[in-house]
C-alpha positions in Angstrom: -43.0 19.7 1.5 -41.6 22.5 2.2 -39.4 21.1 4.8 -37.8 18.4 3.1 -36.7 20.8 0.5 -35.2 23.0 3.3 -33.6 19.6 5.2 -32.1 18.7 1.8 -30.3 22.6 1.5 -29.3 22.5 4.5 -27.9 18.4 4.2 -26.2 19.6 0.9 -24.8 23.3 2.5 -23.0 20.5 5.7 -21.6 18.3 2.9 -19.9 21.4 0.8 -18.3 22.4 4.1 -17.0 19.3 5.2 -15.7 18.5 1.7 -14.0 21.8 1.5 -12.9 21.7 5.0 -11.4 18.2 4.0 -9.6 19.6 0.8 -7.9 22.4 2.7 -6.5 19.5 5.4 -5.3 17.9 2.7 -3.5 20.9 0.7 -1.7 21.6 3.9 -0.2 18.2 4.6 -2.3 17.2 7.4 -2.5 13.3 6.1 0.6 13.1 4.7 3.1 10.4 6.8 6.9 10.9 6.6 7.6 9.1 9.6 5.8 5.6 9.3 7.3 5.0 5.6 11.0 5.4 7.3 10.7 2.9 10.0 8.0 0.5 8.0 11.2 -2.0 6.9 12.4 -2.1 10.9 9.0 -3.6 12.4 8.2 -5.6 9.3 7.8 -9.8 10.0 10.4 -12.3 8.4 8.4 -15.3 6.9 10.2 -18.0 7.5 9.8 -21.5 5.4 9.1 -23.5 8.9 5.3 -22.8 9.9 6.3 -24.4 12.9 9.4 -21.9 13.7 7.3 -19.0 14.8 5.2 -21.1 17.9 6.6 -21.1 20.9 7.9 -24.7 22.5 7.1 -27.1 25.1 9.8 -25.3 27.5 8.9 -21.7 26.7 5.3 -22.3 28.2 6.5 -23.2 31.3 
């Protein structure tokens, strides 16, 4: 018994480092992105009404 108490401790002693490991990435900007949100409208896809617009044709495949 006495080891599954001391597996859970120890289980609960990782989580608490990882989580506060995690919340001092994220206080020092590690997962913010300024880059992606300035070039996101560049590489974005036009729709276009014509379904059929976007497939290449008979003399592209060739």
């Amino acid at each position: 018994m006495i080891a599954l108490y001391l597996t859970i401790f120890i289980s609960l002693i990782i989580a608490l480092i990882f989580l506060v490991l995690f919340m001092k990435s994220v206080k020092a900007g590690q997962y913010e992105d300024t880059y992606t949100p300035s070039v996101r409208m560049i590489f974005e896809d036009e729709f276009t009404d014509d379904p059929d617009e976007d497939l290449p044709s008979e003399k592209d495949k060739n």
